[in-house]
C-alpha positions in Angstrom: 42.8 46.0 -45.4 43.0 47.7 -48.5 41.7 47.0 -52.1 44.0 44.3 -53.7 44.5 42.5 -50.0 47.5 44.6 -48.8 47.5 45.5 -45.0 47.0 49.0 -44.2 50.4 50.1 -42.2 48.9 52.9 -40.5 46.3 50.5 -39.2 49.1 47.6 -38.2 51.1 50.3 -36.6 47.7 51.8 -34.5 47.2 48.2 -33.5 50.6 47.5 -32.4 50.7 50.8 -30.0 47.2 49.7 -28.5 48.9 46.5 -27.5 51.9 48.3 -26.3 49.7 50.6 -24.2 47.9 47.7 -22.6 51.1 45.7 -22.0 52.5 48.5 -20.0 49.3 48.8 -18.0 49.5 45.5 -17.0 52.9 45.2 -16.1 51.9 48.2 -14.0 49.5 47.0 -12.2 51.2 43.7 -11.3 54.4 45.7 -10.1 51.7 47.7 -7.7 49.7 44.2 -7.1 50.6 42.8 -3.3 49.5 38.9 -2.3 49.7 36.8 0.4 50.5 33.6 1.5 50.3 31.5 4.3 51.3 28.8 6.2 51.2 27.1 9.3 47.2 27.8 9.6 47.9 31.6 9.7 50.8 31.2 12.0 53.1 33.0 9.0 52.1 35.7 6.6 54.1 36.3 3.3 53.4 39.6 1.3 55.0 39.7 -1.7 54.8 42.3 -4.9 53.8 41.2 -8.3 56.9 40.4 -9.4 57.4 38.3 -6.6 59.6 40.2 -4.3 59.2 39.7 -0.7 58.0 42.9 0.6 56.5 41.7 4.1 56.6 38.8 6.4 54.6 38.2 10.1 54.9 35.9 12.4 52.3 35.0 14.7 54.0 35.2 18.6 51.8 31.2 19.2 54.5 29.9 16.6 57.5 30.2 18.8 57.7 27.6 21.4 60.4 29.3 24.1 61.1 25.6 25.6 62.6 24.3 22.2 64.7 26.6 20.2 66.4 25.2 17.7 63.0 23.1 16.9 61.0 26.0 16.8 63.5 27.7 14.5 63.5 25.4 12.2 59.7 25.4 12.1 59.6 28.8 11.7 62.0 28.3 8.7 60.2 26.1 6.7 56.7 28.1 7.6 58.3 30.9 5.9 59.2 29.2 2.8 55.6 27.5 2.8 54.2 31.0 2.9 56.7 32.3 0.6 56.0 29.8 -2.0 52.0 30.2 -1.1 52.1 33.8 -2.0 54.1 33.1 -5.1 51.5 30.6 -6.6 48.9 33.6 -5.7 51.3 36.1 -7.9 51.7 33.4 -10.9 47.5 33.3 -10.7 47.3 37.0 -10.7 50.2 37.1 -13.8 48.1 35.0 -15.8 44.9 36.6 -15.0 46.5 40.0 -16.1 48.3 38.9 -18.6 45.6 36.1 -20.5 43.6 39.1 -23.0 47.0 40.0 -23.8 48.1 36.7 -24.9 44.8 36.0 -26.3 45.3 39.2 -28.4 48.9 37.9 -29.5 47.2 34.5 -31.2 47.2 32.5 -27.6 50.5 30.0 -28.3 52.3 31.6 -31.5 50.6 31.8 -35.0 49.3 34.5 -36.5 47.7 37.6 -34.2 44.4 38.2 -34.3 44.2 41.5 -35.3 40.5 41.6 -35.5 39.9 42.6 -32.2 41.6 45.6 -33.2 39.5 48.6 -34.8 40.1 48.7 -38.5 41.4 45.0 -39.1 38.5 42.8 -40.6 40.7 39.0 -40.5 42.4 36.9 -42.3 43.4 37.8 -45.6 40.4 37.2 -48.2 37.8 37.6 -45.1 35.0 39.0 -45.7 34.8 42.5 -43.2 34.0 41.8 -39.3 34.7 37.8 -39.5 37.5 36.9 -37.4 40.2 34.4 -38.3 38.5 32.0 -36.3 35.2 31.9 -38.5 36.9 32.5 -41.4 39.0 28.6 -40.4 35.6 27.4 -39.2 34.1 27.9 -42.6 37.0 26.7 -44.7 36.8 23.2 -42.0 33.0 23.0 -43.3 33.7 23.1 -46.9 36.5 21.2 -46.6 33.8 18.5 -45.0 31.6 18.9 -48.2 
């Protein structure tokens, strides 16, 4: 921040490209992420990509029962969704693992980013150097209980 409290663009703008880099590296590595899911106690495998997209499916040969058919299709059926779904639950895990510093980085729910975990950008406005937004409220919440 410079003298007089005004924000440094060059600094802003840095800050903003580090978060662009490391939102396209983690949209990267969930588009090359794969999961699974099961269902059935292993009888069906789903692998699906990051972004959800089915990209492989087994069937174990024990889940087909030759004397009824149309039973045993419709078993099958619903295994696949089971495992489909499974896998999908894994992917929204991995999402929000990958995904969590970033949204962290952004101020969590909306507000104000926290730019402090950024080189360069000391807080809030009026904080002293190195105190994050989060000490700075912590302090004015003590003197506020004074």
């Amino acid at each position: 921040m410079e003298p007089g409290g005004q924000l440094d663009m060059q600094q802003l703008l840095q800050a903003a490209a580090a978060m662009q880099s490391q939102l396209v590296s983690a949209q990267q590595e969930l588009a090359d992420a794969e999961v699974e899911g099961t269902a059935g106690g292993g009888l069906v495998t789903a692998t699906v990509n990051g972004q959800g997209e089915l990209v492989d499916l087994k069937i174990v040969a024990d889940a087909i029962d030759t004397a009824d058919p149309d039973e045993t299709a419709q078993t099958i059926a619903d295994l696949v969704l089971a495992a489909y779904r499974d896998a999908l639950h894994e992917v929204d895990k991995l999402q929000q693992e990958t995904m969590a510093p970033l949204a962290a980085g952004l101020g969590g729910g909306g507000g104000v980013p926290d730019l402090g975990a950024f080189p360069g950008f000391p807080g809030l406005p009026g904080a002293p150097a190195g105190q994050s937004p989060d000490d700075a409220a912590d302090a004015g919440d003590q003197a506020d209980e004074k």
